[in-house]
N, C-alpha and C positions, 0 to 999 in steps of 0.2 A: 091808233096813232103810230103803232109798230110799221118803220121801213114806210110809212107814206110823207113826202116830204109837204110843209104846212107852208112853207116859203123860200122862197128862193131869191140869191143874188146875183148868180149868174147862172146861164143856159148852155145848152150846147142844140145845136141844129148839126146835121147831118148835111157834107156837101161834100163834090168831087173837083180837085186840081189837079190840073194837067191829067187827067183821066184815071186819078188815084181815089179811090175815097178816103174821106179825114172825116176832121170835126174843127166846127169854129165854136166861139167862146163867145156868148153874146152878155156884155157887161159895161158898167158906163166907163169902166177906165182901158183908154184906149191903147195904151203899152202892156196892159196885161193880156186885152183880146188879143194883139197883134203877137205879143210872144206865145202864148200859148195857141194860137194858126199855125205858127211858123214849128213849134215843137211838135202839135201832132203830125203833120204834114212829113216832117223826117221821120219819123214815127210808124208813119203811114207807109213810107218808103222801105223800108227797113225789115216791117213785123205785119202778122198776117192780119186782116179785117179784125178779126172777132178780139185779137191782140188792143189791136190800135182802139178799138171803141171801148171795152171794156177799160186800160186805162182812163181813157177820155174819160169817162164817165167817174172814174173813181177819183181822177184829180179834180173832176167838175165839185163830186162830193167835199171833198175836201178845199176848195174855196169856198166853197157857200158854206163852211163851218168857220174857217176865219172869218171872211166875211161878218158872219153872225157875232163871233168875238169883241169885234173890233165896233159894231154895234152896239152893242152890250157896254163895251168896256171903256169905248171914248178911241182914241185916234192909237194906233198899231205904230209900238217901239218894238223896239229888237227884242226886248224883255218879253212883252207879252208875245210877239209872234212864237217864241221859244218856247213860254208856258203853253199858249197853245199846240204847239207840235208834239210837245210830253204829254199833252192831253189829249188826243187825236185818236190813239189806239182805246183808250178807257171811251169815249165817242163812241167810235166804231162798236165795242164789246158788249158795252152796258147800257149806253143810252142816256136816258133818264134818271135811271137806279146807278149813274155814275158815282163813285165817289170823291172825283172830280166836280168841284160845283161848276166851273168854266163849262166843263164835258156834258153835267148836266143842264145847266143851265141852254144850253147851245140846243140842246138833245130838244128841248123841251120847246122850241121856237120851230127847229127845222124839222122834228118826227125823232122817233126812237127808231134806231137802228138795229142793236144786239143782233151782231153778224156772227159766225159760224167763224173760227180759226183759220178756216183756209181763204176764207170769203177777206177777214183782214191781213194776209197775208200777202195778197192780192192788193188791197188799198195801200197798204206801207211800200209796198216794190215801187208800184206806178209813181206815189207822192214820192217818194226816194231818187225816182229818177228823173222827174219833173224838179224835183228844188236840186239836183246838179247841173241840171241843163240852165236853171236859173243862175246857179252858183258861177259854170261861163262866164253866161254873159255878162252878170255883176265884175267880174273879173276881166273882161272884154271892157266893159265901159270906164272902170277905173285906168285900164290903159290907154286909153282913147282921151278920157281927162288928163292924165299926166302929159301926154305927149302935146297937149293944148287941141287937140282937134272936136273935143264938144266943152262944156263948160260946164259946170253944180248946178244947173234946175233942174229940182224936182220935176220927174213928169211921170210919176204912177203914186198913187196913193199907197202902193205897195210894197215895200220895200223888198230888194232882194236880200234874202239873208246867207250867213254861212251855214253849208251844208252840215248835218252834225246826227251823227248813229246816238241812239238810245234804249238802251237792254230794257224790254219790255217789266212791266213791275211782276209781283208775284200772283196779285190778281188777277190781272191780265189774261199772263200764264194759266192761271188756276181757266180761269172763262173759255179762253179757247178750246183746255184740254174740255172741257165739259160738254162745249157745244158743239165740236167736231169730231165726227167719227171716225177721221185719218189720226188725228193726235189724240182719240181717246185708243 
């Protein structure tokens, strides 16, 4: 079950615009596919292949663990996106033998993971710069509503949230040093 995923909620396909290669996000909510095109695509522009996929793929990880969440748990407030985001690196570390039951419970629908310190190092950066590029445009659209030029319907099931750093726990800490031989 270790690192093989058991289900999935959303995909990534491998494509090239305007003769760049990215990544699209194949998922039924169609403001998340379209921002996360439009993110790797700058992305793509910016940082080199093996860059741009590797996030891709690590923020692809990380929606299909909210995802999973918000399955599990009934309909994603701010609260729960949040406890999920504080549970995300324990995910990543531990898996199943989370002690997060969110973390494990998640672990245990989508595959156990238990990554290597540099390997979540790597997922927290990509997610980090993924939910600021969200945090924009959530700040882009509140503008856009105040000014009167779109109006409050909902149109993602997924709320943007505020961006927000969190000092990894002491477990964590403890897992990475153990399973990485840069930080051990």
């Amino acid at each position: 079950m270790k690192g093989v995923n058991q289900k999935k909620h959303v995909e990534l396909i491998e494509t090239t615009r305007n003769g760049i290669p990215t990544f699209r996000l194949l998922c039924d909510d169609k403001l998340m596919a379209e921002f996360f095109d439009s993110w790797a695509y700058k992305l793509a522009k910016k940082q080199k292949y093996r860059t741009v996929r590797t996030y891709c793929y690590q923020v692809c990880t990380f929606l299909n663990y909210i995802y999973e969440v918000v399955e599990q748990n009934g309909d994603l407030t701010t609260l729960l996106l949040m406890d999920a985001i504080d549970s995300f690196e324990s995910y990543l570390a531990f898996g199943v033998d989370s002690e997060s039951e969110m973390a494990s419970n998640a672990a245990k629908a989508l595959g156990s993971k238990n990554l290597s310190g540099s390997s979540i190092e790597t997922h927290v950066a990509a997610v980090n710069r993924f939910i600021d590029a969200s945090e924009e445009l959530r700040k882009g659209l509140m503008q856009l509503e105040g000014a009167g030029y779109i109006n409050n319907t909902v149109t993602s099931s997924f709320p943007l949230t505020i961006s927000r750093y969190e000092a990894s726990t002491a477990s964590v800490k403890a897992a990475i040093k153990a399973n990485s031989w840069l930080a051990g």
